[in-house]
C-alpha positions in Angstrom: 12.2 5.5 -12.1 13.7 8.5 -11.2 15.8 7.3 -8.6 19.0 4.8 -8.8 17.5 1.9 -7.8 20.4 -0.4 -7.3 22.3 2.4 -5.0 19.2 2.2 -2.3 18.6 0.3 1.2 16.0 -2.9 0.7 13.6 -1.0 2.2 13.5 2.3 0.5 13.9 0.0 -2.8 10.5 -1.7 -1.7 9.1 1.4 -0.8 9.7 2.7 -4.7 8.1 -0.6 -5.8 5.5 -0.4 -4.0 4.6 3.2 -5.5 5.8 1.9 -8.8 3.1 -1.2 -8.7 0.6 0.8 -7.0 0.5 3.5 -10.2 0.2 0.8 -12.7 -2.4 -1.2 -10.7 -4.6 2.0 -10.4 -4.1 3.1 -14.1 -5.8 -0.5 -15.3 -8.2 -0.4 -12.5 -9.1 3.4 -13.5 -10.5 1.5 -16.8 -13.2 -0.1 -15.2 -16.5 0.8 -15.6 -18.0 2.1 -12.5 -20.1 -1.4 -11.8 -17.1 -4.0 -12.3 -15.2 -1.7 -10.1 -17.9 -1.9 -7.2 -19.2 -5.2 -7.7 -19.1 -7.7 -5.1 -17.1 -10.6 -5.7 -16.5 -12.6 -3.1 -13.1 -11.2 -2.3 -12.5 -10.7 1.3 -13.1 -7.1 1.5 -16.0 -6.8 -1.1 -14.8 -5.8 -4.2 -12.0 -4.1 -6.1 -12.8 -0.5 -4.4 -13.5 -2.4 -1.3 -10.2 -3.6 -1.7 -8.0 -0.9 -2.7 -10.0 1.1 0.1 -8.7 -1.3 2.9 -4.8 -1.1 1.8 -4.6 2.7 2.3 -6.4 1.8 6.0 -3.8 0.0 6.3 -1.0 1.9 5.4 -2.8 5.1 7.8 -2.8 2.6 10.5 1.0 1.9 10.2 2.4 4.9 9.7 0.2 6.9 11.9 1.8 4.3 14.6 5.4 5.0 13.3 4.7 8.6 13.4 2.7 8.9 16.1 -0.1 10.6 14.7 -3.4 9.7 15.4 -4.8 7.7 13.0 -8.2 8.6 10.9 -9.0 4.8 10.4 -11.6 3.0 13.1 -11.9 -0.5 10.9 -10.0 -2.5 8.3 -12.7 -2.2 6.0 -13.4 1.4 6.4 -14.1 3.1 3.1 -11.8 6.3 3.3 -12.7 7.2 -0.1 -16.2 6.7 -2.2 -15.2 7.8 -5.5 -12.2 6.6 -7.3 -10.5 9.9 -8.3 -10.3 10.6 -4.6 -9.1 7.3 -3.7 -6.2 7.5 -6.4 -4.8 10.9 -5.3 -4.9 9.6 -1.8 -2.8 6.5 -2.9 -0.5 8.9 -5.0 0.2 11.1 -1.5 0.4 7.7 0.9 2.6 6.0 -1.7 5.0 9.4 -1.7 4.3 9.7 2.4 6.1 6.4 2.6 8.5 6.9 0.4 9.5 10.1 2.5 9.2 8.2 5.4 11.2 5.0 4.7 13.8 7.7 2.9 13.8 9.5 6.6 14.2 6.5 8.7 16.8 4.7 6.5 18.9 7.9 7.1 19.3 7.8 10.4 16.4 11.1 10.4 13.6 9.8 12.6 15.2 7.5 15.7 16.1 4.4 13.8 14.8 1.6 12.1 15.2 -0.5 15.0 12.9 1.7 17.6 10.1 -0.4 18.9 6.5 0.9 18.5 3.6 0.4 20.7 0.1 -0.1 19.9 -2.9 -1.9 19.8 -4.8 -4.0 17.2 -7.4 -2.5 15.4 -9.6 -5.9 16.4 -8.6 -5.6 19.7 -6.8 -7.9 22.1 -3.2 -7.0 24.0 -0.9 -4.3 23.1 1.8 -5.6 20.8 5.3 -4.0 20.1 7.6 -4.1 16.6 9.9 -2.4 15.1 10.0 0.1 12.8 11.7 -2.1 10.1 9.1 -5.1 10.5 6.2 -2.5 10.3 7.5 -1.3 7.2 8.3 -4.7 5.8 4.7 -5.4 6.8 3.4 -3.1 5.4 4.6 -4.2 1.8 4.0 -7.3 2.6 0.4 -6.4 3.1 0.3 -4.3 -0.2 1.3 -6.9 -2.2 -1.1 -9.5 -0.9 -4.2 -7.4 -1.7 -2.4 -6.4 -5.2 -2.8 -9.7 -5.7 -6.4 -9.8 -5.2 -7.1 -7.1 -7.2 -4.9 -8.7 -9.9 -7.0 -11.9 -9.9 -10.1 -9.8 -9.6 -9.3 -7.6 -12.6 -8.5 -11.1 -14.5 -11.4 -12.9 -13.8 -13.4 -9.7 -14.6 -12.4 -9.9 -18.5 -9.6 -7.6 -18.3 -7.1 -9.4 -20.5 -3.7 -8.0 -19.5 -3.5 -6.5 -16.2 -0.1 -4.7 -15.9 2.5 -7.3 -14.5 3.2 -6.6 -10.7 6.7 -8.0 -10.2 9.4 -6.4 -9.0 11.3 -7.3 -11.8 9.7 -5.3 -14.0 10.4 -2.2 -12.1 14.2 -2.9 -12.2 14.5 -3.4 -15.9 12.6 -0.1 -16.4 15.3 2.6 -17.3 15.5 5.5 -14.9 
């Protein structure tokens, strides 16, 4: 950790963690061969690549809604990435896009945290409105629930220590 951890918001501490967790989950998954990587398992988006493909939609969704942007995702299983190398630089710049962009909002840079945002479910239905904060908290959320997966996924696939995930571990890491 670069950063002093303890002298941060919540969110922008969650927002290193996230990064933090995501690097170490993509090193052990970068082991896999090819097949266990892609193989269907059951999981609710497919497989590990299916999986780690849907959290980044899901994290373009979100912030292209915070940001106003228009978003490049049209489904929450969209594969945005085929190969793996691709799909680990692109969670390398998202993890460091929301970084930036929880660092922005939690300094009083971009409205606030408390600014409502409007927008529709990518499944449809009526337009819904949240803030900025309970997007972002969320979004982690969200991240950490499929980590899990992919956690479970790497276990029952043989791997016999996947990296430990908890936020715990991140804070006893020196800077």
């Amino acid at each position: 950790m670069t950063e002093n951890i303890h002298n941060l918001t919540e969110l922008q501490t969650m927002a290193r963690y996230n990064r933090w967790a995501n690097k170490r989950l993509f090193d052990c998954v970068h082991t896999l061969p090819d097949e266990q990587y892609r193989r269907e398992t059951g999981a609710f988006f497919g497989s590990i690549h299916g999986t780690l493909n849907h959290i980044l939609v899901g994290d373009w969704a979100w912030t292209c809604r915070i940001t106003r942007e228009t978003s490049p995702v049209k489904a929450l299983d969209q594969i945005l990435h085929d190969r793996f190398e691709d799909l680990q630089s692109a969670r390398t710049a998202m993890d460091q896009r929301l970084v930036s962009l929880v660092d922005r909002f939690s300094h009083g840079q971009n409205d606030d945290l408390d600014r409502q945002v409007r927008y529709r479910s990518l499944l449809g239905g009526p337009p819904h409105s949240t803030s900025v904060r309970h997007i972002f908290l969320t979004l982690f959320n969200h991240h950490t629930h499929h980590r899990g997966q992919v956690h479970c996924l790497l276990t029952q696939g043989g791997i016999k220590d996947p990296p430990p995930l908890d936020m715990i571990f991140m804070l006893r890491d020196p800077p």
